[in-house]
C-alpha positions in Angstrom: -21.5 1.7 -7.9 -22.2 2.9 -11.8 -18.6 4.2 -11.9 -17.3 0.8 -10.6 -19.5 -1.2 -12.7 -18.8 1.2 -16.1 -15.2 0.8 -15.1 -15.1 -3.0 -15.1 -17.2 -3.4 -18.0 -14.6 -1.7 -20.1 -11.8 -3.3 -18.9 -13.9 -6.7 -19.9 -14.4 -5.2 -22.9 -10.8 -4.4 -23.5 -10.1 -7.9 -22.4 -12.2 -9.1 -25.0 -11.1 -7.7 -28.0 -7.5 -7.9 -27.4 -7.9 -11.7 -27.3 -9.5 -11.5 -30.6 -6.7 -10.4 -32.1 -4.1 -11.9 -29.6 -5.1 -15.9 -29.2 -1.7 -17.2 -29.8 -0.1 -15.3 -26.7 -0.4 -17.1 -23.6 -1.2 -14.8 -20.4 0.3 -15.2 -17.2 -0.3 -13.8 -13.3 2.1 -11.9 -11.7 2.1 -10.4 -7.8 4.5 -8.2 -5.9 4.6 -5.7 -3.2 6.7 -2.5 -2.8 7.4 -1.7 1.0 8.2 2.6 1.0 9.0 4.7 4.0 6.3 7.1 3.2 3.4 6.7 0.2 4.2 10.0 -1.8 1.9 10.1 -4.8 2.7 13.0 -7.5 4.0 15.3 -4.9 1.4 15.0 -2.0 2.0 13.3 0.6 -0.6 9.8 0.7 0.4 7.5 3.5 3.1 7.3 6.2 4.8 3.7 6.3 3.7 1.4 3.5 3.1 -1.9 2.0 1.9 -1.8 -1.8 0.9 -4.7 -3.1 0.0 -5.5 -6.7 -1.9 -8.6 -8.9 -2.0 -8.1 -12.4 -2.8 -10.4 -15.1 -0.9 -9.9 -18.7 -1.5 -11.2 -22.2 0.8 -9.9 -24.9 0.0 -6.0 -24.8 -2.9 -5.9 -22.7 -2.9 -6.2 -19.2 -5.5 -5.9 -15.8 -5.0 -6.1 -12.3 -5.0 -4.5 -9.0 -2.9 -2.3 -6.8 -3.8 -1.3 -3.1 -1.7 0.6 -0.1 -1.8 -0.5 3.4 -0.2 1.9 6.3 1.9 -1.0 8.6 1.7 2.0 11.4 -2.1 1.7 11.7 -2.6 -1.9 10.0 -5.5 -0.3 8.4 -5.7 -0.1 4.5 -6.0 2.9 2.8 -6.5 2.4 -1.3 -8.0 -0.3 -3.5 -7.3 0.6 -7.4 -8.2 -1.4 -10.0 -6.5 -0.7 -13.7 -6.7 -1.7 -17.3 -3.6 -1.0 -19.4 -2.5 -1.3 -23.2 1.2 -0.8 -24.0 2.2 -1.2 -27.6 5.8 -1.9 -29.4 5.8 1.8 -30.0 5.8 2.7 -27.0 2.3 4.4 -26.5 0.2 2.8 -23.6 -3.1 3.5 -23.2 -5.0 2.5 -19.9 -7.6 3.0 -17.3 -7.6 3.7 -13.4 -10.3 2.9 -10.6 -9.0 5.0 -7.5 -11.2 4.2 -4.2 -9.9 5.0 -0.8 -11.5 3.6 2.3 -12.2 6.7 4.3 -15.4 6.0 2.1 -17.1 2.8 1.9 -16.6 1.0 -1.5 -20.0 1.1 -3.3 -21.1 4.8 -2.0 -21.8 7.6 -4.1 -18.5 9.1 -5.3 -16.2 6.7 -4.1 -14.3 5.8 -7.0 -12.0 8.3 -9.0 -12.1 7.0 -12.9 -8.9 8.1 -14.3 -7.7 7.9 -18.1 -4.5 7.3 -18.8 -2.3 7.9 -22.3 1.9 7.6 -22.4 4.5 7.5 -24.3 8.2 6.3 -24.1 11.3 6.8 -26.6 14.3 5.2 -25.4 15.2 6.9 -22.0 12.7 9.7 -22.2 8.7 9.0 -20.9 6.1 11.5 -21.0 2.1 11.1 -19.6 -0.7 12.3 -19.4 -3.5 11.6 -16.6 -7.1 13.2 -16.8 -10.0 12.3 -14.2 -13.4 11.9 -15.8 -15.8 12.4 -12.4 -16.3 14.3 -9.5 -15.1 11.9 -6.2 -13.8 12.0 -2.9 -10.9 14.2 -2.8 -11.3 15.3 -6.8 -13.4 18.3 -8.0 -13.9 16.5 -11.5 -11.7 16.9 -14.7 -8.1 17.1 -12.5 -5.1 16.7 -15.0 -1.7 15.5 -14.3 1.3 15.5 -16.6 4.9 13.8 -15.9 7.8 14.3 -17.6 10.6 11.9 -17.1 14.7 10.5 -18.3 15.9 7.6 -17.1 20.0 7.6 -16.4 21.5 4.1 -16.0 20.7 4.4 -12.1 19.6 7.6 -11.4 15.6 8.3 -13.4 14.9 12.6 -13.1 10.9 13.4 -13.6 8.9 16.6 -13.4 5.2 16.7 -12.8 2.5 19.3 -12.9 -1.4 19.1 -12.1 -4.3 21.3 -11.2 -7.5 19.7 -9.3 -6.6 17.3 -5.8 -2.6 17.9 -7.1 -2.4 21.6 -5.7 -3.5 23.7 -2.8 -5.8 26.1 -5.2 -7.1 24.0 -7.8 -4.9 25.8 -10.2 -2.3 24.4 -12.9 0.6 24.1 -11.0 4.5 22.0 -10.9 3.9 19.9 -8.0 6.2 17.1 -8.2 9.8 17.6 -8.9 12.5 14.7 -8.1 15.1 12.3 -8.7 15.3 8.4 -8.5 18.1 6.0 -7.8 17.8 2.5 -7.8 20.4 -0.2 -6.5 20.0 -4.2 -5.8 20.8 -5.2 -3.1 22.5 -8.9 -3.4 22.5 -11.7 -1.2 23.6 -14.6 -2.9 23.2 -15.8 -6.8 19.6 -16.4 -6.1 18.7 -13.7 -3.6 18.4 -9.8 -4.3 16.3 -7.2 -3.4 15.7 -3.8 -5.5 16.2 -0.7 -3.6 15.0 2.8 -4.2 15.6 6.1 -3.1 13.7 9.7 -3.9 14.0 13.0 -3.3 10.5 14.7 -4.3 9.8 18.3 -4.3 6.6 20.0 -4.2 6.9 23.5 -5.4 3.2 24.3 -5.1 2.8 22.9 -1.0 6.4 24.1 -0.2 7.4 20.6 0.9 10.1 18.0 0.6 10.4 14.7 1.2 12.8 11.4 1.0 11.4 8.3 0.8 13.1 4.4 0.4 11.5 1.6 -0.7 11.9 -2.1 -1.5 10.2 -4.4 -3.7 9.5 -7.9 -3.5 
């Protein structure tokens, strides 16, 4: 409950100030939903058959919203995330991320994950960094995850290492090797939807998988 509650007040707080110095952009809601053929989250392997829905509120560089992930197998949701995000001109972003999943119940001890979050992209190339602050369900407290990425006209390549949840002994390890394609799909002039393909490789759990998605 103190983890949620710290987490929203700075995300308020971030909220705030940014609209101090940003009062003539106008903000606007957005929603959307990715549907994947299995949830594969920086090499390991989250949820079977997905639907990923997202609500996120923007105003000029600053944005807040949520993102959950539902099995359709099961009908049964399985994550609730709340984030806070700054992404300047330059290319640096800057963010927060609230990870809860419900095999816990939302306000118990240790149920949320508080994740910081710091990125940069030039052109084509992306790099990031991801450190978690606490010790939570399924963490063992300051896990760190770095991605690596070059995005081709279709075709994005990314490399990924972590220690922590991300590998089978705790230890600093590649765990999430892979490549990317994207294609729309058209249907008429005013009906297309983007589809993705990956092929993700997990050095450090010696496993593969391929996985399409859609978003909507």
């Amino acid at each position: 409950m103190k983890k949620v509650s710290l987490f929203l007040f700075v995300a308020f707080v971030l909220a705030g100030a940014f609209t101090g110095f940003a009062q003539e952009s106008k903000g606007a809601w957005s929603a959307g939903a990715d549907v994947v053929s299995s949830y594969i989250w920086r090499g390991s392997k989250a949820g079977a058959f997905s639907i990923q829905p997202t609500v996120k509120y923007t105003s000029g560089i600053f944005s807040i919203g949520a993102w959950g992930s539902g099995d359709l197998t099961t009908g049964s949701p399985e994550e609730a995330d709340l984030f806070a995000l700054f992404s300047l001109k330059s290319g640096l972003s800057l963010g927060l991320t609230d990870y809860h999943y419900n095999t816990t119940k939302y306000f118990a001890d240790k149920a949320h994950a508080i994740e910081g979050n710091l990125g940069y992209t030039k052109g084509n190339f992306s790099i990031a960094g991801n450190y978690i602050f606490n010790v939570a369900s399924g963490t063992v407290g300051n896990d760190k995850y770095l991605e690596a990425g070059y995005q081709f006209k279709t075709v994005k390549l990314f490399v990924g290492a972590g220690d922590g949840w991300y590998t089978n002994d705790a230890s600093f390890q590649v765990c999430n090797i892979g490549v990317t394609a994207s294609k729309t799909l058209k249907f008429s002039e005013s009906f297309s939807i983007p589809l993705t393909g990956s092929i993700i490789l997990n050095p450090n759990k010696e496993q593969i998988f391929y996985v399409i998605g859609i978003s909507l």
